[in-house]
C-alpha positions, 0 to 999 in steps of 0.5 A: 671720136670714140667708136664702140658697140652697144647693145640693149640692157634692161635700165634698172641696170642703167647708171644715170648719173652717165647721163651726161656722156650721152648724146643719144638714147633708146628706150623700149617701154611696155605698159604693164597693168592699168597704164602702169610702168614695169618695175625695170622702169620705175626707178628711173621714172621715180627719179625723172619725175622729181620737180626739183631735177635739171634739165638732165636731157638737154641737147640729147636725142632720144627716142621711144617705143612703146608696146601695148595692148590697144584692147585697154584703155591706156594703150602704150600709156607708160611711154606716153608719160617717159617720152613726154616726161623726156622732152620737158627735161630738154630731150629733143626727140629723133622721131615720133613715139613707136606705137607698138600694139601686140594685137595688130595683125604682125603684133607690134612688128607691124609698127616695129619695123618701119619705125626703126627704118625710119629712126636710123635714117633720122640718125644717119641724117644727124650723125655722120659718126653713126653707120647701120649693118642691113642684115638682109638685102631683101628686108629694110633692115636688120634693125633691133639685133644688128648691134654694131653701132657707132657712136661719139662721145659727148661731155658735157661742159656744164657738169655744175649744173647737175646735183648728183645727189638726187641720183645716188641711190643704189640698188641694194641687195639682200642676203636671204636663206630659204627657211620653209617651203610648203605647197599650197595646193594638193600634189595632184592639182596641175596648177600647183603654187608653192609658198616659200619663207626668206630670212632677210636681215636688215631688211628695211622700207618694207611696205605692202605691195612691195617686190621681192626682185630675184634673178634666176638661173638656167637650169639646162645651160650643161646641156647647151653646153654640151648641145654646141660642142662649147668648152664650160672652162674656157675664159672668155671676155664679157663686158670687160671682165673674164667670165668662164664660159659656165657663169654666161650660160648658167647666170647671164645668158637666158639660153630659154628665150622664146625668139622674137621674129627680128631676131631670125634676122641675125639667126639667118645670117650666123647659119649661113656663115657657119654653114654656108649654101652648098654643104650637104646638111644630115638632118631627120628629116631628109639625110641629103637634104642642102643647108641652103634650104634650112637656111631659107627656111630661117629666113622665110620665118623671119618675113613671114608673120603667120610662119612664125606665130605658127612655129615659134609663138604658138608654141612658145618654141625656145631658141634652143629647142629650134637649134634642136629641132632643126639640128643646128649650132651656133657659135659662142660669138652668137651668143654673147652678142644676141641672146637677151640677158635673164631678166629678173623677175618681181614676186609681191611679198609678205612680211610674216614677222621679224625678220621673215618674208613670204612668196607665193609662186605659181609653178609654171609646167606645162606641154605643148604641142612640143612633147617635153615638159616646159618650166618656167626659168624662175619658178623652176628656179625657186622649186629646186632651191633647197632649205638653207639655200642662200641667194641674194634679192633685190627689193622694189618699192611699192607702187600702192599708195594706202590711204584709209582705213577701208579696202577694197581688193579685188585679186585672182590666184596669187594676187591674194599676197597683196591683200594678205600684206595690208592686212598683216601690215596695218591695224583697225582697217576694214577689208572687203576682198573678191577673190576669183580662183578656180576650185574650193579645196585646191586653189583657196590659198592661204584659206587657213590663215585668213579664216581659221575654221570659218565655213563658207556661208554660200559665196561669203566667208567673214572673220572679224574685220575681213569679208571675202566673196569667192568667185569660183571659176570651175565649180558653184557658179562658174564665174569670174571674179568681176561678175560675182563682185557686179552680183554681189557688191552692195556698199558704198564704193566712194568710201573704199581704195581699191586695189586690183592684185593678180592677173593684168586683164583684171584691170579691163574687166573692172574697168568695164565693170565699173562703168556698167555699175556706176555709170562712171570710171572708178579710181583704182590702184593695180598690182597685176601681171 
C-alpha cells in the first residue's frame, strides 16, 4: 500500500488518462447558467461524453456533489448528468448524489455536512487503508479541509483496453502582448468596464462564444508577506518542486479568498496550536484579553451559521482581512495545505482581425461594510497590466452551437461581447439583440461601433441587418431587460436561436418569460455568470 495526502484541485488541471491509477474519486460540480457545466468542468465532460470511450470507471468508486440554486429549474443539473454519466462508464458510487442548494437556510452546508459524514463512513467501511482526522470533538467531523487521507494505489491490469488517444489533448497556452486599453465608460461612472486588445499568434479553433482562460495574481502577497513575519526567499517544497515562498503567495495561493464556514474548522485548530489556550493575547479590543476566547470565538463562527454570514459572507470578509481584524497569524504550513489555489478565470471574447482579440472587463471596486476599497483579484489584475505586458492565456471551446442565420441575443452589461462576435463572425445573418444596461451615455458599450452615428428612435436603434431594443434600468422606462423584450417583441420567435449573454439570473427570468408569452419552454442557449 502506498500512502500519500491529497488534496482538492480544480479537474481542468486533472490528467485523466491517470484514470487508471484510481481507485476512488471526488467531484465537487456547481451548475453554471441554465443546467450548464462550469468551463473547469467542460473538457472533462467533453471527453466522457464520447460514444466511442470505454468503460474508463469500471470497479471505481466515485462520489458527487452538487451546488446550485433550487430557485432555477435546473436545480444542480450539471451533477446530475457527471454522476449519471460516471456510473454508465462503470462508476459504482459510494453514496448517493449531494444535493447542495446555497438558498437553504446554512446554504449548501446544510446538506454538505451530513453528506460528507456519511461519505467517509461509507469509505471507511470499503477501504480498511483509509483513515479520517476529526477536527473538533463536538462537530461530526472536520470534513472538507482535514486533507490527510490515505489512500492505495490501484493499477490496472487491462491497460489494452483503453485507447489513449482520445484523451491527449492538451491545454494550450498562448502568448498574448496587451496592445490597447480603453474605458468604455466615463471616468466618473463607479461601474467602469474596460476594453483590453490582445496580439495572440497562431491562434487557432477561434469561434464566438469562445473563452479567453486567464489566471491572475495576487496583488497584495508582500503585505501577506509581511503581515505573517514569512521570509519572501526561502525555497520551500510545493507539489515536488522548489518554489520561493514569493511564487506560492504571488501566483498560487489566492491569499483574497472569502473562507467557506468549514474551513474555520481547520482555522480553529491552527490558532489553537499556534497560540494555545491560556496565553495572554494583546488585541484592539481588550489589552488582557485570553486567546482562548479568540479561539472560541473562531469556533462558534464555524458552527454558527447566522455568525458566520453575518461576519464573513455579508461582508465578503477575506481571510486576510479576519487574520487582521482579529490580530492574527498563521503559518506557512497552513497555508500550503488549506488555502485554495487562484482559479482562473474565463472572459467571452472577440476576434477584431488578424491576429487581434478583444475583452471587455467590468471593474470589480467596491466598499462594504469594511472601510478599505475591495478589488476583485483579476480585474484589478488585467487594469494594472501595462501596454506591452506579456502573459500567457488559455482559450476554451465555445459552448454555442450556431446554427441559422437569424439570432436572437438577449444580454446584460458585458454579455454584449457575445452578440458583437457573431456579428463579426458570420456574414448575411440577421440579429435582433435586447440589451439591458443601466444609463444611455454611460454604460451603452461599444454603441459606436454597433451603430456608428445612428440615433436612438425611442427604445429601437437599426443599422443595416442588426435591430437593438434597449432596456435601460435606471432612466426612461426603468425596466429590465425581460420586461421590454415581453413589451416589445413581435416576431416569430420559432424562426430565431436564441442566446442569453451576461448575467446567470438572465435564464430565470426568460425562462419565465417565455412561458408567460408562449405558453411553452423556448429553446435557448446560455453564455452567463
Amino acid at each position: 500500500m502506498n500512502e500519500r495526502t491529497f488534496e482538492p484541485f480544480s479537474i481542468n488541471n486533472f490528467d485523466i488518462t491517470k484514470i487508471i491509477y484510481l481507485k476512488l474519486f471526488i467531484i465537487v460540480v456547481p451548475t453554471y447558467g441554465d443546467g450548464d457545466h462550469s468551463f473547469e468542468l467542460f473538457k472533462f465532460w467533453k471527453i466522457i461524453s464520447m460514444e466511442e470511450i470505454p468503460k474508463i470507471f469500471k470497479n471505481k468508486y466515485f462520489a458527487v456533489f452538487g451546488i446550485g440554486d433550487s430557485s432555477y429549474e435546473k436545480f444542480n443539473y450539471s451533477s446530475k448528468k457527471i454522476y449519471n454519466r460516471i456510473i454508465s462508464l462503470g462508476g459504482i458510487p459510494l453514496i448517493r448524489r449531494g444535493n447542495g442548494d446555497i438558498g437553504a437556510d446554512d446554504g449548501y452546508n446544510s446538506e454538505l455536512k451530513n453528506w460528507m459524514f456519511e461519505l467517509m463512513n461509507n469509505i471507511c467501511n470499503i477501504f480498511t487503508c483509509f483513515s479520517f482526522s476529526y477536527g473538533l470533538d463536538e462537530t461530526k467531523v472536520d470534513c472538507l479541509l482535514n486533507l490527510n487521507r490515505v489512500f492505495k494505489d490501484f493499477q490496472c491490469k487491462n491497460l489494452n483496453e483503453i485507447n489513449f488517444d482520445l484523451f491527449l489533448e492538451t491545454n494550450t497556452k498562448y502568448k498574448s502582448k496587451v496592445i490597447h486599453k480603453e474605458y468604455l465608460t466615463p471616468s466618473d461612472y463607479d461601474k467602469e468596464v474596460l476594453e483590453i486588445i490582445f496580439e495572440i499568434n497562431e491562434c487557432t479553433g477561434y469561434k464566438p462564444g469562445c473563452c479567453l482562460e486567464i489566471k491572475p495574481t495576487n496583488y497584495n502577497y508582500l503585505d501577506f508577506i509581511k503581515y505573517n513575519n514569512f521570509n519572501g526567499n526561502e525555497m520551500i517544497e510545493y507539489k515536488n518542486t522548489k518554489i520561493s515562498v514569493f511564487k506560492l503567495l504571488r501566483e498560487i495561493k489566492d491569499i483574497n479568498f472569502v473562507p467557506q464556514q468549514l474551513f474555520f474548522y481547520s482555522f480553529y485548530t491552527e490558532i489553537k496550536e499556534i497560540y494555545g489556550d491560556n496565553k495572554l493575547f494583546e488585541s484592539k479590543y481588550n489589552k488582557n484579553l485570553e486567546c482562548k476566547e479568540i479561539i472560541e470565538r473562531i469556533k462558534i463562527i464555524s458552527q454558527d451559521y447566522d455568525l458566520y454570514h453575518d461576519y464573513v459572507l455579508k461582508p465578503k470578509r477575506t481571510f486576510f482581512e479576519i487574520l487582521i481584524d482579529l490580530e492574527l497569524k498563521v503559518s506557512l504550513n497552513f497555508v500550503k495545505v488549506y488555502f485554495p489555489e487562484i482559479l482562473n478565470r474565463y472572459f467571452t471574447f472577440e476576434h477584431k482581425k488578424e491576429n487581434k482579440y478583444s475583452i471587455a472587463v467590468s471593474l470589480i471596486e467596491y466598499k462594504s461594510i469594511i472601510r478599505t476599497k475591495r478589488y476583485g483579484l483579476c480585474s484589478k489584475y488585467l487594469k494594472d497590466l501595462s501596454i506591452n505586458s506579456e502573459i500567457f492565456i488559455g482559450i476554451t471551446e465555445s459552448n454555442l452551437h450556431l446554427n441559422g442565420n437569424k439570432f436572437l441575443v438577449i444580454c446584460t452589461g458585458t454579455g454584449i461581447v457575445v452578440a458583437k462576435s457573431i456579428l463579426n463572425y458570420f456574414k448575411n445573418l440577421e440579429m435582433i439583440i435586447f440589451y439591458g444596461f443601466r444609463f444611455l451615455e454611460k454604460d451603452f458599450l461599444f454603441r459606436k461601433e454597433l451603430f456608428e452615428n445612428n440615433e436612438l428612435n425611442e427604445k429601437w436603434i437599426k443599422n443595416k441587418n442588426l435591430k437593438m431594443c434597449v432596456a435601460l434600468s435606471r432612466e426612461m422606462d426603468r425596466k429590465y431587460v425581460h420586461k421590454i423584450f415581453e413589451e416589445e417583441w413581435n416576431g416569430n420567435i420559432e424562426e430565431y436561436s436564441v442566446i442569453l449573454a451576461g448575467n446567470t439570473s438572465l435564464n430565470k427570468e426568460m425562462r419565465k418569460t417565455f412561458l408567460k408569452m408562449f405558453n411553452k419552454n423556448i429553446d435557448f442557449q446560455s453564455e452567463t455568470w
